[in-house]
MARFIPA-953776 format. One record per residue (C-alpha): residue number from 1; residue in one letter; x, y, z. Coordinates in nm, 2 decimals. Layout:
<atoms>
<atom><resi>NUM</resi><resn>a</resn><east>X</east><north>Y</north><up>Z</up></atom>
...
</atoms>
This chain:
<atoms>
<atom><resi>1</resi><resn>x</resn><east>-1.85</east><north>1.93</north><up>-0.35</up></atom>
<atom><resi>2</resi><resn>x</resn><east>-1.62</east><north>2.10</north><up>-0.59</up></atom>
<atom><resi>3</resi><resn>x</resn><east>-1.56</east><north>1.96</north><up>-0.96</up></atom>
<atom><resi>4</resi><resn>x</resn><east>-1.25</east><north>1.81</north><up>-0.97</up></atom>
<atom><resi>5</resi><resn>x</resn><east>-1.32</east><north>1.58</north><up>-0.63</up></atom>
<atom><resi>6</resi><resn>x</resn><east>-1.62</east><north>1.44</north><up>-0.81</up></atom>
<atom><resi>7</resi><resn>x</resn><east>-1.41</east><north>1.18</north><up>-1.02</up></atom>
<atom><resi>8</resi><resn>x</resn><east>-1.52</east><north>0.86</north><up>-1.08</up></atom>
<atom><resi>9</resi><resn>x</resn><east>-1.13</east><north>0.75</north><up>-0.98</up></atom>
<atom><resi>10</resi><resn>x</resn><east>-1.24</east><north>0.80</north><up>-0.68</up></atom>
<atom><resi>11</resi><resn>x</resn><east>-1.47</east><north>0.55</north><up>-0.48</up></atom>
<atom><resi>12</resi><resn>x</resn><east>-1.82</east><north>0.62</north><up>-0.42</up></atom>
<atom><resi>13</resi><resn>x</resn><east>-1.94</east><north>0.59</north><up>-0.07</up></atom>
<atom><resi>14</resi><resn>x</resn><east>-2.33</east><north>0.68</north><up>0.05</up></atom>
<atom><resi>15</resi><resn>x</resn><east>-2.32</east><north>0.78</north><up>0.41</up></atom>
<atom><resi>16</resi><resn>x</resn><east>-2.59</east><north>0.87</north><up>0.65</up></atom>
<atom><resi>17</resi><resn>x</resn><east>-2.56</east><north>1.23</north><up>0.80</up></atom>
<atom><resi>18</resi><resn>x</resn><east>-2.69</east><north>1.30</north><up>1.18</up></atom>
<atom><resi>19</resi><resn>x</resn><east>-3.00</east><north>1.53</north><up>1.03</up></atom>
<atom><resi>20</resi><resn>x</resn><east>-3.14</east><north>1.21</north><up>0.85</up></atom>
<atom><resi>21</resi><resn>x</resn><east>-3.00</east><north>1.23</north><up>0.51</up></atom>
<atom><resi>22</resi><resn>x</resn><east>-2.79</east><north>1.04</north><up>0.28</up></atom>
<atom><resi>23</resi><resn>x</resn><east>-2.50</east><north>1.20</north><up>0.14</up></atom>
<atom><resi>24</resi><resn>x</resn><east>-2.25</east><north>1.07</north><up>-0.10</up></atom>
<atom><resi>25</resi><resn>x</resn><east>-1.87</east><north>1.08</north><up>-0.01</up></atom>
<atom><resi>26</resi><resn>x</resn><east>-1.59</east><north>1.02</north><up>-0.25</up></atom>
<atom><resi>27</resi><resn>x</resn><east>-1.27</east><north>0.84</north><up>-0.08</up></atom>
<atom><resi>28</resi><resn>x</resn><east>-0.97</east><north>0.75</north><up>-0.26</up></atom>
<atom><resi>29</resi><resn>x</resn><east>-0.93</east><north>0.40</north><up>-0.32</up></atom>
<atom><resi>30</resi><resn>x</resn><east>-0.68</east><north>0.23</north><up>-0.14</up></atom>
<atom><resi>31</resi><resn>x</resn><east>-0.33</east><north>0.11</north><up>-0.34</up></atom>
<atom><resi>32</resi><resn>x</resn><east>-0.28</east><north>-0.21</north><up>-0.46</up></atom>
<atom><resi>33</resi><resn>x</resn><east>-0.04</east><north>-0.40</north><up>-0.26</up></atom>
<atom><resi>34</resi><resn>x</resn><east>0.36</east><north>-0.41</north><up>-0.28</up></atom>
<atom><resi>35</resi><resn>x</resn><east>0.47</east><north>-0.63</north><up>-0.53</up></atom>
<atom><resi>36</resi><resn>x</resn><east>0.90</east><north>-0.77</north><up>-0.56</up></atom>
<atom><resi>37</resi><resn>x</resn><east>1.07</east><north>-0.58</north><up>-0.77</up></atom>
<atom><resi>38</resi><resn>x</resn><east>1.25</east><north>-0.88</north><up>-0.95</up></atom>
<atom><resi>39</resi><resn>x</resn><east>0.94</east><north>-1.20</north><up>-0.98</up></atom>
<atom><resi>40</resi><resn>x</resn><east>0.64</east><north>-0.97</north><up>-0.89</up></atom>
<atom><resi>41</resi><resn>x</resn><east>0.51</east><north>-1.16</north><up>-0.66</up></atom>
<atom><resi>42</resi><resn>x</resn><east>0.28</east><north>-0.99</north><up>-0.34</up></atom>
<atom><resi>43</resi><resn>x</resn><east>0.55</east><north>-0.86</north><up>-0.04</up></atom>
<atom><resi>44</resi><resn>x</resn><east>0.41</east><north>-1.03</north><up>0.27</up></atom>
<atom><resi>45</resi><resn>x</resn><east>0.45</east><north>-0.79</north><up>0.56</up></atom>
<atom><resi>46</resi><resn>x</resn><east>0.45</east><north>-0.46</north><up>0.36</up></atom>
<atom><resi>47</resi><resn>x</resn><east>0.10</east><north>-0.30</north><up>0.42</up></atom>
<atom><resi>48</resi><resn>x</resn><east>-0.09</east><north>-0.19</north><up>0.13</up></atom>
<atom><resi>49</resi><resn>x</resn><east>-0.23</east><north>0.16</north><up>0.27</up></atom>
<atom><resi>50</resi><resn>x</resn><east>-0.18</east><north>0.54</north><up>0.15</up></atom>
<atom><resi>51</resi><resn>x</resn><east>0.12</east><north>0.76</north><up>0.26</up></atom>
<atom><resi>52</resi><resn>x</resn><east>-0.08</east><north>0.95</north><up>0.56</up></atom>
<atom><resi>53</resi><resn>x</resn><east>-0.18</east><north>0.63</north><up>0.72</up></atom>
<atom><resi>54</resi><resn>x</resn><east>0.22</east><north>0.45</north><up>0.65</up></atom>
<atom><resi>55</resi><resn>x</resn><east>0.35</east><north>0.78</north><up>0.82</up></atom>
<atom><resi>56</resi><resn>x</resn><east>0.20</east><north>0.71</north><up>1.14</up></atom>
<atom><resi>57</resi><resn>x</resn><east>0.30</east><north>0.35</north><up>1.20</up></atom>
<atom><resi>58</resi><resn>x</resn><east>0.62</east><north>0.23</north><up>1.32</up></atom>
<atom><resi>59</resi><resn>x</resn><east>0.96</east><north>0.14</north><up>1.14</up></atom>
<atom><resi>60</resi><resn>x</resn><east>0.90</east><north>-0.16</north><up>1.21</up></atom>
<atom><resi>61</resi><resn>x</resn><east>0.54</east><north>-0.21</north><up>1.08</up></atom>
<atom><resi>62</resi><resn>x</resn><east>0.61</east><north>-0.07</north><up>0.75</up></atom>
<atom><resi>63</resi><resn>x</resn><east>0.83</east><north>-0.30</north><up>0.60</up></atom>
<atom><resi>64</resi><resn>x</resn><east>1.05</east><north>-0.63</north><up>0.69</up></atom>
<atom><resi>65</resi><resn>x</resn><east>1.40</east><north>-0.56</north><up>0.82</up></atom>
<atom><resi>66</resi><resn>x</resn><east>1.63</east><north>-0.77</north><up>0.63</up></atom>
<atom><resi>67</resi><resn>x</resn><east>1.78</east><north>-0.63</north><up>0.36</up></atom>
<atom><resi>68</resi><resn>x</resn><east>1.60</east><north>-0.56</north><up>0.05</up></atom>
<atom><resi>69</resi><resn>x</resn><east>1.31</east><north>-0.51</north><up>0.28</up></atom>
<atom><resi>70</resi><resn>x</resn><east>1.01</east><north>-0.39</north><up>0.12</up></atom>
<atom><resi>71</resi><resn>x</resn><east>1.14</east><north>-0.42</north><up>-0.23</up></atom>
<atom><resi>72</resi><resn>x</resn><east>1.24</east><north>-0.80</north><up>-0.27</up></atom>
<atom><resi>73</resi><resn>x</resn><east>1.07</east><north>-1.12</north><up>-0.18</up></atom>
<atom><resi>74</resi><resn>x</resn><east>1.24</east><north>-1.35</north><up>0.04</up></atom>
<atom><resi>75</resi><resn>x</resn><east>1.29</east><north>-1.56</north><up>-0.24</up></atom>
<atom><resi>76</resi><resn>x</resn><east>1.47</east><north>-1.32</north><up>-0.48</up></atom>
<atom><resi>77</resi><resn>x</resn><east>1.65</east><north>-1.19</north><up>-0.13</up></atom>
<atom><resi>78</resi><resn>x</resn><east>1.80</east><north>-1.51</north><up>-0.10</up></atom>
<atom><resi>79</resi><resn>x</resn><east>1.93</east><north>-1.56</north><up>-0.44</up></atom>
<atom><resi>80</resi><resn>x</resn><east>2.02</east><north>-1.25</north><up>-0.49</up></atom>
<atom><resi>81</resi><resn>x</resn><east>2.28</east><north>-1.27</north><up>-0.19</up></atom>
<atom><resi>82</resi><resn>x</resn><east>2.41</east><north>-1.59</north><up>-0.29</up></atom>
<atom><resi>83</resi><resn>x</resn><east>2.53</east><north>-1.40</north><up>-0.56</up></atom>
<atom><resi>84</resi><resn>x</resn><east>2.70</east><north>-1.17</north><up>-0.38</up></atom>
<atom><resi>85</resi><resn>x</resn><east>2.86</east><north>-1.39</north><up>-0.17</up></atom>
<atom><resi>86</resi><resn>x</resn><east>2.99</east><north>-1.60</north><up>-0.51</up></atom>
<atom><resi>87</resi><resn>x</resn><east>3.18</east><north>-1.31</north><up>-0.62</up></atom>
</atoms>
């Protein structure tokens, strides 16, 4: 295990090799979910994984197609197209 993978950034995880022996793996912590960019409130629908594993779903699995998908809540969505529509 080289130096700079040994971080304590990185989450500790003790796994059993097939020889018998416990090893310890370090695994990068998964990222903490979406969040709106206006209220901060948690994205439903947006899923909270890292870029390798997001790459290999669908379109459609990564974020809601409305628009503002994946950056507003449907709350903020709303109201922020109301005032679109007032001007």
């Amino acid at each position: 295990m080289q130096g700079r993978q040994k971080s304590r950034s990185s989450r500790r995880v003790f796994k059993k090799t097939p020889g018998g022996k416990t090893v310890l793996h370090f695994i990068r912590r998964k990222p903490k979910k979406a969040k709106c960019g206006k209220c901060g409130a948690v994205l439903p629908g947006v899923p909270a994984q890292r870029r390798f594993r997001i790459k290999k779903m669908s379109k459609t699995q990564k974020r809601p197609s409305r628009p503002y998908g994946g950056v507003l809540c449907s709350k903020c969505t709303r109201e922020k197209l109301r005032q679109q529509v007032r001007q």
